[in-house]
C-alpha positions in Angstrom: 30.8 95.4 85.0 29.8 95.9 88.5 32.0 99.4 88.8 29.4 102.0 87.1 31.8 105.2 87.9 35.2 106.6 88.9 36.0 109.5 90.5 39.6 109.9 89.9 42.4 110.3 89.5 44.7 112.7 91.3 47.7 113.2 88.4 46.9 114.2 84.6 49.6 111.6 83.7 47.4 109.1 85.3 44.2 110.4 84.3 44.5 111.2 80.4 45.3 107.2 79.4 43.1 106.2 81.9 40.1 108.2 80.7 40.3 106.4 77.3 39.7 103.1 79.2 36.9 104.6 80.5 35.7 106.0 77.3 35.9 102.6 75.3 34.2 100.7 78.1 31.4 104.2 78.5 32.3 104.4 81.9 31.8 107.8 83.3 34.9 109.4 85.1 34.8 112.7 87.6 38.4 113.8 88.2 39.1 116.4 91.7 42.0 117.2 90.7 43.7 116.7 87.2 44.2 120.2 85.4 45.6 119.5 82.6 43.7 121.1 79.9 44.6 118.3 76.8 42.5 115.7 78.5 39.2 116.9 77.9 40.2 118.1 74.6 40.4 114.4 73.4 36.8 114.2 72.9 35.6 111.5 75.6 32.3 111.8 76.3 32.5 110.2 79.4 34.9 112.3 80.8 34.5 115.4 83.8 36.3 117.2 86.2 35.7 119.1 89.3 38.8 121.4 89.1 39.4 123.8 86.6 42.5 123.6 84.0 46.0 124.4 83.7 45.4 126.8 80.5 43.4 129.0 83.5 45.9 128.4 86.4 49.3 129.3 84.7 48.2 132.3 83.1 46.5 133.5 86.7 49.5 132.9 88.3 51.8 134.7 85.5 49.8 138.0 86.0 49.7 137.8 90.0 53.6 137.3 89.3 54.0 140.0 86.6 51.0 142.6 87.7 51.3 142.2 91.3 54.2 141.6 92.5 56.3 143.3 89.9 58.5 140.1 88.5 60.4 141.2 85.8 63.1 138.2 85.4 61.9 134.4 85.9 63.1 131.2 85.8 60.7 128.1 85.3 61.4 124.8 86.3 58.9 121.6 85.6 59.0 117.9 86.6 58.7 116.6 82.3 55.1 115.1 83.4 52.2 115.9 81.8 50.7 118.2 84.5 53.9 120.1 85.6 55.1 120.9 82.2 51.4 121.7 81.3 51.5 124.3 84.0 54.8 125.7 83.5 54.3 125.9 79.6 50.9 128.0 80.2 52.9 130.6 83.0 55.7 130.7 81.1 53.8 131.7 78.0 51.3 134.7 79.9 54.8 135.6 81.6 56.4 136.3 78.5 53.4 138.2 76.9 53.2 140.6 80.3 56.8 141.7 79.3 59.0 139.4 82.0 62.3 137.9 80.8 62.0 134.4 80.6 65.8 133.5 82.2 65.5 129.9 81.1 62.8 127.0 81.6 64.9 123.7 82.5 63.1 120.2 83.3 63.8 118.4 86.3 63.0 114.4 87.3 60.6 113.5 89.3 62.6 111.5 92.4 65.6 113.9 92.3 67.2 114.7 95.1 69.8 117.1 94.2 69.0 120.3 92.6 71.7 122.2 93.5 74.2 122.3 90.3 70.7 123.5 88.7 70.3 126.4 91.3 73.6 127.4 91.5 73.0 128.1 87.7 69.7 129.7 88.2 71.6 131.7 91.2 73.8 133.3 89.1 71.3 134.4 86.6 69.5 136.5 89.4 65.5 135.9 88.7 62.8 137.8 90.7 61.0 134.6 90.8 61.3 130.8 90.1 58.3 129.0 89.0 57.8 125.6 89.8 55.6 122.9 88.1 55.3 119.9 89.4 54.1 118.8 93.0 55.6 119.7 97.0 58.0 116.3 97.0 60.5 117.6 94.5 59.2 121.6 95.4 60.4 121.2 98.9 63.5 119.7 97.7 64.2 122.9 95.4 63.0 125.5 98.2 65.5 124.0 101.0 68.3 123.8 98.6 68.1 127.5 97.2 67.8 128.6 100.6 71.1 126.6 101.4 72.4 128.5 98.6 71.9 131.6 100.1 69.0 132.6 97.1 66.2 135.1 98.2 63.7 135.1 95.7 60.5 133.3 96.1 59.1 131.0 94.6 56.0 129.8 92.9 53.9 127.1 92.1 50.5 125.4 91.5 48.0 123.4 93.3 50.7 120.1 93.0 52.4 122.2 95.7 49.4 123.2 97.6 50.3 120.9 100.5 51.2 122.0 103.8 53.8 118.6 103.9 55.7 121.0 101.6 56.0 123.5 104.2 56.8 120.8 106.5 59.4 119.1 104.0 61.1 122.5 103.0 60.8 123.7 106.9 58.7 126.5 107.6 61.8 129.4 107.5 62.8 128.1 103.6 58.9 127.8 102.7 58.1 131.7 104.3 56.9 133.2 101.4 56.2 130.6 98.8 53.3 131.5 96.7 50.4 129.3 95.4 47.8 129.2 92.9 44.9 127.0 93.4 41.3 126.5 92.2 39.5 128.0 94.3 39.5 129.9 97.8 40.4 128.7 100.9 37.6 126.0 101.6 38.0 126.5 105.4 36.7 129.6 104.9 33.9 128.7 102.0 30.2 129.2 103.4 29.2 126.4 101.4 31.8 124.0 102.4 31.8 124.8 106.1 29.6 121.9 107.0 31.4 119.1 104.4 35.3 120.7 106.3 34.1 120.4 110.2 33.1 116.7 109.4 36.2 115.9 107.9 38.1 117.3 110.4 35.9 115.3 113.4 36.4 112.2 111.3 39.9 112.2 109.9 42.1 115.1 111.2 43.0 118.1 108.4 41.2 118.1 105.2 43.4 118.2 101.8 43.3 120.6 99.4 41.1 118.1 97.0 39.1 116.7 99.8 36.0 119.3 98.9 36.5 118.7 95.0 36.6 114.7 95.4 33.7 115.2 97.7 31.2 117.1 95.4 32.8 114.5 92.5 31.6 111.6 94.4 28.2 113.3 95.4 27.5 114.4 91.7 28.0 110.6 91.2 25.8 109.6 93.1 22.9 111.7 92.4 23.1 110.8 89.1 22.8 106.4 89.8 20.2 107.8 92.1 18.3 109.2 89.3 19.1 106.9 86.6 17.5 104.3 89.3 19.8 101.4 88.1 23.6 100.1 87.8 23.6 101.0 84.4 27.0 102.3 83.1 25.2 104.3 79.7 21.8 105.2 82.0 24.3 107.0 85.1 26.7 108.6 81.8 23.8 110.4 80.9 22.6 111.5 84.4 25.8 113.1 84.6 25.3 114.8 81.3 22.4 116.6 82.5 24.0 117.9 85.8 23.0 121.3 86.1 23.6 123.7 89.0 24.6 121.2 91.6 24.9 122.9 94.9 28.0 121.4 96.6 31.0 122.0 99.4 32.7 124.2 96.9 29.6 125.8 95.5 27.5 125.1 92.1 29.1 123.2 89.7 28.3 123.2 86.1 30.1 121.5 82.7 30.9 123.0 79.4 30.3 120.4 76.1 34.0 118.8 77.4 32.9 118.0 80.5 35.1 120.9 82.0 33.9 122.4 85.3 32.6 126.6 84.4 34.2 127.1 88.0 36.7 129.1 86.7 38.3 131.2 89.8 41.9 130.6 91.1 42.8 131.8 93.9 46.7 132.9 95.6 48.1 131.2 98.6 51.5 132.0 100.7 53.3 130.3 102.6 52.8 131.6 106.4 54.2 129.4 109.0 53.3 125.9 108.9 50.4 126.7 106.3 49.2 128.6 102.9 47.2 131.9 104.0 44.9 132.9 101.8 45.5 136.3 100.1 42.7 136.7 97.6 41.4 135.7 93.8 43.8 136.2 90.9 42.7 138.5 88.5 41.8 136.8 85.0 
């Protein structure tokens, strides 16, 4: 019983069986990075996250896609786990309510290789846009291989893609243009996280895109064993209960009655180069 916290983990499919570990042992756990929107609906108590949810992100992205950019045909793609179908349920659902044709919405597995039977499909079908959930490993893969096939729409995806290895994996030519939803704006650029990035950056080379989210996790953490003023597993739960406006690298965090972060802004990335460029908050 000498662990009093976790801050973790990265994947929903990791973090939703975990957190009922946690739960049944009252061990309070602060996830950076696992959107899925089902894991805080299970009712653990000892459950938070740092990152807003997939039920915010897909839709944000659908209307960028729909309002913006004027998509009218689509075809979705996820990776069957519980974060990327998440996603790509929740675009594929705004999507079809903004008036786009949904072409088709297929399932890939994670640790394919070859997409390109799937693509030529998708090819034929002509979409304005193909929507991707799942994360840059498999994203890359699907990028290089349309562009291979000669396809010129862009694509799409969600913070599991915000990664410049992606770009690095896909090249930068096939990448050009990829868009990205993420929590958040660019942290680089984030008053509030300026001091937390150039430390990171002195210390370890580029910062990820969860580094500022884990960060604030951690710190939230901590303030609350510093307050409960012992290694007590129920006594540092309920610090983190009463967190309230915690000034951190991404700004002040708060918790709805889930444990859900009230940090609800997503913002849109593209592809540029050999990194995402920052193009502004999605609308609501």
């Amino acid at each position: 019983r000498d662990v009093i916290a976790v801050v973790g983990h990265l994947n929903s499919s990791c973090t939703k069986p975990a957190s009922s570990v946690y739960y049944e042992a009252r061990l309070v756990q602060l996830s950076p990075a696992s959107t899925n929107p089902e894991i805080s609906k299970q009712g653990f108590d000892t459950f938070f996250r740092t990152c807003t949810t997939d039920d915010v992100q897909g839709p944000a992205g659908a209307v960028f896609a729909v309002g913006k950019l004027g998509v009218k045909k689509v075809y979705v793609i996820d990776d069957r786990t519980t974060y990327g179908k998440g996603l790509a349920d929740e675009f594929h659902k705004k999507a079809e309510v903004l008036g786009a044709k949904i072409l088709g919405h297929e399932g890939i597995t994670q640790g394919d290789k070859d997409f390109t039977p799937l693509l030529t499909k998708i090819k034929a079908l002509m979409p304005d846009l193909i929507f991707f959930g799942g994360i840059y490993p498999e994203g890359a893969l699907l990028i290089k291989q349309a562009r291979n096939l000669d396809m010129k729409c862009p694509f799409m995806g969600g913070d599991g893609m915000y990664d410049t290895t992606l770009i690095k994996l896909a090249t930068p030519q096939a990448a050009e243009g990829t868009y990205i939803t993420f929590f958040g704006a660019d942290m680089e650029q984030v008053t509030t996280a300026k001091e937390f990035v150039q430390a990171y950056k002195t210390k370890y080379g580029e910062i990820g895109p969860f580094s500022t989210y884990a960060y604030d996790a951690a710190n939230i953490v901590i303030e609350a064993i510093k307050r409960a003023g012992k290694k007590d597993r129920a006594a540092v739960l309920a610090e983190v209960k009463k967190t309230k406006d915690f000034h951190g690298a991404i700004g002040v965090t708060n918790f709805d009655a889930r444990g859900d972060t009230l940090n609800k802004m997503i913002g849109i990335f593209q592809a540029s180069g050999y990194r995402f460029k920052y193009i502004g908050p999605a609308e609501p």
